[in-house]
C-alpha positions as CSV (number, residue, x, y, z in Angstrom):
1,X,-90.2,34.6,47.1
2,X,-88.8,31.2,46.0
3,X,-91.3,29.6,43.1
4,X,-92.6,26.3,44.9
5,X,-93.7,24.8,41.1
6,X,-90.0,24.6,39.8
7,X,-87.2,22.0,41.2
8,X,-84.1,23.5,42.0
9,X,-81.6,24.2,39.1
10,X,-78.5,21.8,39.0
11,X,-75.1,23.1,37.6
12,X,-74.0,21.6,34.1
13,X,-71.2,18.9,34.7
14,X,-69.8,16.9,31.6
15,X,-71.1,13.5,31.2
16,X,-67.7,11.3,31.5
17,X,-68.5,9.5,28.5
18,X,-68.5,12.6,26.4
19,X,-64.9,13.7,27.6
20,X,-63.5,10.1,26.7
21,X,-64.9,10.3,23.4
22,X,-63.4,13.7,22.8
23,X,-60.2,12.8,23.5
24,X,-60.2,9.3,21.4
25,X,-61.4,11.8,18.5
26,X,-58.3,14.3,19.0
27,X,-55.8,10.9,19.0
28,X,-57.6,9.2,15.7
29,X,-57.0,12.4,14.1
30,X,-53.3,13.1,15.0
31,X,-52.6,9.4,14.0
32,X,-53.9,9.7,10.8
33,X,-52.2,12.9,10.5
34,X,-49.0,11.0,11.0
35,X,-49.5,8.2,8.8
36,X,-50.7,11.0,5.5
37,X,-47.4,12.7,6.5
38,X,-45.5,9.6,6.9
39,X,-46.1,8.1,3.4
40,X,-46.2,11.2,1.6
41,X,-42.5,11.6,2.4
42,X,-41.8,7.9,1.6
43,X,-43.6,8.9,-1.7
44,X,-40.9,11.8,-2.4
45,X,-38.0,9.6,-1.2
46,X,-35.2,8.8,-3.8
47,X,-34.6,5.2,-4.2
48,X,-31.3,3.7,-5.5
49,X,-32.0,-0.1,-6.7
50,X,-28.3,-1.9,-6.0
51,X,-29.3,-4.6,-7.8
52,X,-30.5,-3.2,-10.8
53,X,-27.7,-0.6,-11.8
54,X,-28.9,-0.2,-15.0
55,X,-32.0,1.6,-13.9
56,X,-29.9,3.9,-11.9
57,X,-27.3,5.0,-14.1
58,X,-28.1,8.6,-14.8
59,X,-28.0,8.6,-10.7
60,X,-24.8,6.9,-10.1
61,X,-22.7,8.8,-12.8
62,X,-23.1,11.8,-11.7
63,X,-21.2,10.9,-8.8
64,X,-17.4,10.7,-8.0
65,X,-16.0,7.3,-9.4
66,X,-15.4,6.8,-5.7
67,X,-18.5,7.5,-4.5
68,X,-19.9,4.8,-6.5
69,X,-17.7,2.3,-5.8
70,X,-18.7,3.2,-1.7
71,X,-22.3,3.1,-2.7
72,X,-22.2,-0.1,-4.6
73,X,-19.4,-1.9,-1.8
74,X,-21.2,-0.7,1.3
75,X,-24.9,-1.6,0.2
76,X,-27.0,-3.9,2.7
77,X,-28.3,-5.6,-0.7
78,X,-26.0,-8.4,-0.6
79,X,-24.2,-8.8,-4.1
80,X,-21.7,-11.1,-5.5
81,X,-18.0,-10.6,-5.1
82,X,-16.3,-12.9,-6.6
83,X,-12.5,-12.1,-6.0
84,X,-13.6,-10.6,-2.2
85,X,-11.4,-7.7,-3.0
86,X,-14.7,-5.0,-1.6
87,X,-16.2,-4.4,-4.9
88,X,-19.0,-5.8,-6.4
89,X,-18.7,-8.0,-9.7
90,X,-21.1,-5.3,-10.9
91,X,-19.2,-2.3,-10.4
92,X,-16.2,-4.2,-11.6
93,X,-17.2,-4.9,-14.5
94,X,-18.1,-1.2,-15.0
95,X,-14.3,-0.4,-14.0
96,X,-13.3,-3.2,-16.7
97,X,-11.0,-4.6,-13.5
98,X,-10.4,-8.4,-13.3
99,X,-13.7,-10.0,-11.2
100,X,-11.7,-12.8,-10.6
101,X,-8.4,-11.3,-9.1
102,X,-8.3,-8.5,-6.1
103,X,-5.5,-6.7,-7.8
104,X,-5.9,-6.6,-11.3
105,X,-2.7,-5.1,-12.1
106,X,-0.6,-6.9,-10.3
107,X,0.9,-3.8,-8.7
108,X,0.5,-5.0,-4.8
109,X,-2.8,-2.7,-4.3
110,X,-6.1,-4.4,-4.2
111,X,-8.5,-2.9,-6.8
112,X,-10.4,-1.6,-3.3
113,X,-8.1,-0.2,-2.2
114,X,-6.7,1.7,-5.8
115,X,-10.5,2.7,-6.3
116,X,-11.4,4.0,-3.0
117,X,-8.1,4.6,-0.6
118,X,-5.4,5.7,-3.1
119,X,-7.5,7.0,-6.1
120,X,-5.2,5.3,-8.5
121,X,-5.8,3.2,-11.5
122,X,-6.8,-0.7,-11.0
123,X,-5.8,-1.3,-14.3
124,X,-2.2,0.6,-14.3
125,X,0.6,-0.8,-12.2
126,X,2.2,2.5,-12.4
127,X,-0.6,5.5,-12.5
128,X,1.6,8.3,-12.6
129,X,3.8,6.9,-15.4
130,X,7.0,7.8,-13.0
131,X,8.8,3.9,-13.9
132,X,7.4,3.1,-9.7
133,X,4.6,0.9,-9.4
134,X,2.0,2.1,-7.3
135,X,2.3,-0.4,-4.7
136,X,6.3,0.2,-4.1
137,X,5.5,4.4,-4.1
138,X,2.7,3.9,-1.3
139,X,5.1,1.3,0.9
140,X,8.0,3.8,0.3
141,X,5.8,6.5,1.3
142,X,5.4,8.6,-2.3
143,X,2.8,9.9,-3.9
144,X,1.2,7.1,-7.0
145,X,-0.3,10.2,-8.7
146,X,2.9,12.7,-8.9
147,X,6.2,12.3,-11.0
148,X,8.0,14.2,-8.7
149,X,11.6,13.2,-7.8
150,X,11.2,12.1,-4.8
151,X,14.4,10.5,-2.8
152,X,12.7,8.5,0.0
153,X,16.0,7.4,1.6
154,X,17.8,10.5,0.9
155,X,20.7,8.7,-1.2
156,X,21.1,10.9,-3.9
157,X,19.0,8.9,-6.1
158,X,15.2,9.5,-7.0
159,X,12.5,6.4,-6.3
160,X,12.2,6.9,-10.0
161,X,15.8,6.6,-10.7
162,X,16.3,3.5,-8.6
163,X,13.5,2.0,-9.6
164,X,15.4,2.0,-13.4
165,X,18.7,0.3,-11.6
166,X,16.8,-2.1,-9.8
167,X,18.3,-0.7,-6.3
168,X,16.1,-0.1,-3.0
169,X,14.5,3.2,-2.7
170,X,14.3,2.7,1.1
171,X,17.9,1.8,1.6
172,X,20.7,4.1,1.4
173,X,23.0,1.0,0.4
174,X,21.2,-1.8,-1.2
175,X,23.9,-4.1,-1.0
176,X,25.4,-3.2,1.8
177,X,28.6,-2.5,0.5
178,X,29.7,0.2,1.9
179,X,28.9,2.8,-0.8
180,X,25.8,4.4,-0.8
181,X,23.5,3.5,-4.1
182,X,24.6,7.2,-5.7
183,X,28.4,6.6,-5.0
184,X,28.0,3.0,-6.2
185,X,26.4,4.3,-9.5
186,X,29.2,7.2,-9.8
187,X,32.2,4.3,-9.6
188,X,30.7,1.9,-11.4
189,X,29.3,-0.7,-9.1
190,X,26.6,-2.9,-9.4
191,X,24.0,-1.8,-6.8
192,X,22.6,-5.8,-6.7
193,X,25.9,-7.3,-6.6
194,X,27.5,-7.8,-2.8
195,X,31.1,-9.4,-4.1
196,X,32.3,-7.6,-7.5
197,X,35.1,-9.8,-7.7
198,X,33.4,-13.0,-7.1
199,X,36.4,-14.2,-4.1
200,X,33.8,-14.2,-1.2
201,X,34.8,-11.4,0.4
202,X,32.0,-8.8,0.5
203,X,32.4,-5.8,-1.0
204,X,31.9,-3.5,2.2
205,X,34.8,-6.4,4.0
206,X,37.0,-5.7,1.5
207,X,36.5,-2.0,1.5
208,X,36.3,-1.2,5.1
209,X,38.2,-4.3,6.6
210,X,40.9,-6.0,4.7
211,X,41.3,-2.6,2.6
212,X,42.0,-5.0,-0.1
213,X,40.9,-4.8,-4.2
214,X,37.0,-5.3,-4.7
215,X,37.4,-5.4,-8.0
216,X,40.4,-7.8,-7.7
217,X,40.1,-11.6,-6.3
218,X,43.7,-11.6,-5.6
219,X,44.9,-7.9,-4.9
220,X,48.5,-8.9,-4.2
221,X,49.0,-11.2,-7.0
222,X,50.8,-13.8,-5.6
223,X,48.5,-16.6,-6.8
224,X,46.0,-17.0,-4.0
225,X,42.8,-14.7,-3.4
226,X,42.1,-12.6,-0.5
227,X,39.7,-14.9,0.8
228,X,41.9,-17.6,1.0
229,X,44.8,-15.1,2.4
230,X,41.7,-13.5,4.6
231,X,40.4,-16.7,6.5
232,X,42.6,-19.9,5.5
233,X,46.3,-18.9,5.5
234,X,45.8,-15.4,7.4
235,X,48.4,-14.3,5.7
236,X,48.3,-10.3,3.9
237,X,46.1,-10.1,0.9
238,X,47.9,-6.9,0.5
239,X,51.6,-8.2,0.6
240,X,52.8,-11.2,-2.1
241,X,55.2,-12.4,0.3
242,X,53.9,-12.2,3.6
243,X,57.4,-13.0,5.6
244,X,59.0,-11.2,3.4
245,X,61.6,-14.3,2.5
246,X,61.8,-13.4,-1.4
247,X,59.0,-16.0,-2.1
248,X,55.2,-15.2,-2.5
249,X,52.9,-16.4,-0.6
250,X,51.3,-18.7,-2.9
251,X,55.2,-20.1,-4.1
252,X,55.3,-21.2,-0.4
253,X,51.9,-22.5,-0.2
254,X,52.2,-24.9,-3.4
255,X,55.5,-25.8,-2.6
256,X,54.3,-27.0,1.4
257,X,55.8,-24.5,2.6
258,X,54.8,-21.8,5.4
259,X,54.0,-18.3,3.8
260,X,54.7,-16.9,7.6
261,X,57.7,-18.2,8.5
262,X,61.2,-17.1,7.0
């Protein structure tokens, strides 16, 4: 029998106010959470002061030489470089290179590019000591830190040894006279020197075209040289008397004659 001095029981519903207020407290807390975590790792964080590389010094050498020079060219800290070779004045100055020149040494290699491409030495033209600088090995494609004998243009000849004679490592025949640099060395030739005889025909003309003396201005001797034989009188650096009339060819020339007609 149902009690008529009691109200009816109502079920339990959350106020809505309650449930907002619950889940504000769950968010406060996962912020803050965020924020102790977030500066607790900042705390921990290693700092490297670009400006100030004194204070970092046991940090920075115990890196690679390159290394630093990255760390010190690549900073977002802007610093002063004065040559605008890609490394600070700072860490030049710790490299004892030239601030005010990109290539200190003069070997055709920025100090960047020594320092952080080629791992040679800014202040040597010649790293490797091999008589090549630096800047000729890397165009001819050898190695700046190796003496080996390398023969870029497979002449016969090391880089090393033709950097001594003053020929072209990347040219068979520097002076394009017909004999390679090796074969111009073996007989005697100078490698730099296109006309040994001084008569204006080139060597490699006189060698493979009018077969005449290269060592000789007048190879017949009859008084004129084979240029003038070659391209004036076209008569035969090789023969004194061209017409064969028992006069030479420069007899008939001096005396108004024709060295081509008997």
């Amino acid at each position: 029998m149902a009690n008529e001095n009691f109200p009816p029981i109502e079920p339990m519903v959350p106020k809505k106010n309650s449930l907002a207020t619950i889940i504000i407290s769950i968010l406060v807390m996962v912020i803050l959470m965020a924020l102790a975590a977030f500066f607790f790792l900042q705390k921990e964080k290693p700092e490297i002061d670009f400006k100030q590389p004194a204070k970092n010094q046991n940090t920075m050498q115990s890196l690679p030489i390159d290394q630093q020079a990255i760390l010190l060219a690549s900073s977002t800290v802007e610093e002063t470089d004065t040559d605008g070779d890609g490394l600070s004045d700072n860490y030049e100055l710790s490299l004892k290179s030239d601030i005010s020149r990109s290539d200190t040494d003069d070997d055709g290699l920025s100090d960047y590019a020594e320092v952080i491409i080629y791992k040679t030495d800014p202040l040597s033209a010649d790293t490797d000591g091999d008589g090549i600088s630096d800047g000729l090995e890397i165009d001819s494609a050898s190695d700046p830190l190796s003496q080996g004998m390398l023969d870029t243009d497979g002449d016969g000849l090391s880089d090393s040894q033709e950097a001594e004679l003053g020929s072209d490592p990347k040219k068979v025949d520097t002076n394009d006279d017909g004999f390679s640099d090796k074969t111009a060395v073996e007989i005697g030739a100078i490698l730099t020197n296109t006309d040994l005889d001084g008569d204006g025909l080139s060597n490699y003309h006189e060698r493979n075209i009018s077969l005449t003396n290269m060592n000789k201005a007048d190879s017949d001797g009859d008084g004129v040289n084979d240029f003038d034989e070659w391209t004036k009188y076209a008569t035969d650096p090789n023969n004194a008397d061209t017409d064969g009339d028992g006069y030479s060819d420069g007899q008939e020339i001096s005396g108004g004659y024709n060295p081509k007609g008997k």
